[in-house]
N, C-alpha and C positions, 0 to 999 in steps of 0.2 A: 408235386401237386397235392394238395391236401383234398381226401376225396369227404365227401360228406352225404350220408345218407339221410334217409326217414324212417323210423320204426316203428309201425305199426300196429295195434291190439285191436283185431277183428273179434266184437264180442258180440253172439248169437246165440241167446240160448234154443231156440228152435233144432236147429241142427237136423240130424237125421233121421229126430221123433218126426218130421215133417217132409223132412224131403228138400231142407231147404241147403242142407250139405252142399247139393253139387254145384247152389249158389256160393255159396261160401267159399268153395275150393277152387272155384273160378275165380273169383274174386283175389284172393290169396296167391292163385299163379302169376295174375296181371302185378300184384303188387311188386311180388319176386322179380316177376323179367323188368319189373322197372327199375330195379336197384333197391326196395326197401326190406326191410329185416320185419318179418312178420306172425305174429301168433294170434292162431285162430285159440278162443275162448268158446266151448260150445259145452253141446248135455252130452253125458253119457252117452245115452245111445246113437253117437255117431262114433264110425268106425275111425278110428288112424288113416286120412288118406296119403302117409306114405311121400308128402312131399318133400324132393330136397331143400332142406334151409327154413322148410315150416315148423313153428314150435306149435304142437298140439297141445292141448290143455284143455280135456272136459271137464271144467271145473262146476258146472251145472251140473250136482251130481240128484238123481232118483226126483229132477224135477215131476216129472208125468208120472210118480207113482202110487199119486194121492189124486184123488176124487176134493180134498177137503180143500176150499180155495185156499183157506187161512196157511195150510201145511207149503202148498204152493209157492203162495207168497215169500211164506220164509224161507223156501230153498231159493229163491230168483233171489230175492236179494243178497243171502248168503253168497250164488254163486256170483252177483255182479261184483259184490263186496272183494270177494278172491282174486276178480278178475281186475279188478282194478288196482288195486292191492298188488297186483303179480307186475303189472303195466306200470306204475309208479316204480318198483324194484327195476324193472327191467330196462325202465327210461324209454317207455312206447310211448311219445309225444302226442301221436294221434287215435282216436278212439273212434271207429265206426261201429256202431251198432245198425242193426237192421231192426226197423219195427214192423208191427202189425197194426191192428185198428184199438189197441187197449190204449188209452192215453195215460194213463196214471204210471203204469211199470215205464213208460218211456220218458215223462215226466221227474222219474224216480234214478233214471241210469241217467239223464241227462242232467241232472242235477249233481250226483255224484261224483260224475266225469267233468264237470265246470269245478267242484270243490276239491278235485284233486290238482287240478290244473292242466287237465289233457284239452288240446282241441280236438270238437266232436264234429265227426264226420255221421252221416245219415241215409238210409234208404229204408224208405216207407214203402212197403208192402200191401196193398190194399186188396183183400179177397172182395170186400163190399164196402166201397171207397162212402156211401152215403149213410150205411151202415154205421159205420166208425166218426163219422162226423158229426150225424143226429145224435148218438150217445155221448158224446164228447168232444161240442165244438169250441167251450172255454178251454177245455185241459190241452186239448190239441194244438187251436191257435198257441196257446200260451209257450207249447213244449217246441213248438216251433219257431216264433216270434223272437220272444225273450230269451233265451237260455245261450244264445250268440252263436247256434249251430255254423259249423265251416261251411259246408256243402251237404247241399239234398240231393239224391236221385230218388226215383221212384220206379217202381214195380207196379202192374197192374195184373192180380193172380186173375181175373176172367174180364168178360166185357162188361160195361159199365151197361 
């Protein structure tokens, strides 16, 4: 029998500066017990959770260590760059990122990850779902509509 997996590049750079870790590593478990091969992509400041068969890689390094958005910018992209980059080598077919309410950086991975050839997988985070929608409901639709996302779930961080 020829077995056949999925390999997976969970790319967050949120991670543990947020809290959003123990999503991720949940995520990442369910992936493992279902048969797929998976590497979590996060910042620095999330710890090694230590799982088996999980490939770690902070490659979001010293993103939160600048106040200056411009500095910011260039580390997120630098790290989505690596992480994709890593996921291309590694032959991670699929790419879930998790966003938040910024539409333009998810605009920017979701672009990247269609120009690399990955199919994008998605979970939107909304701490203030009207919030992120009034700043950004062209960028949004657009990062949503068009870019031929796989699959959305969504997170809702409080009550609407």
């Amino acid at each position: 029998m020829n077995e056949t997996f999925v390999s997976v590049a969970v790319i967050e750079h949120v991670g543990g500066h947020g809290g959003m870790d123990y999503y991720d590593v949940g995520l990442c478990r369910g992936l493992l017990a279902a048969g797929c091969h998976v590497s979590l992509y996060t910042c620095d400041e999330t710890a090694d959770p230590a799982v088996a068969n999980l490939r770690f890689r902070p490659v979001f390094g010293r993103l939160f260590a600048s106040q200056n958005r411009w500095m910011r910018a260039c580390r997120f992209l630098k790290g989505v760059v690596a992480a994709l980059g890593n996921a291309v080598v590694q032959r991670e077919r699929v790419c879930h990122f998790h966003f938040f309410e910024h539409a333009l950086p998810e605009l920017a991975e979701v672009t990247l990850g269609k120009l690399c050839g990955r199919k994008i997988v998605a979970t939107f985070t909304m701490w203030n779902p009207w919030r992120g929608i009034k700043r950004h409901p062209g960028t949004l639709a657009f990062t949503v509509a068009s870019t031929g996302l796989s699959s959305i779930t969504t997170r809702l961080g409080r009550s609407w």
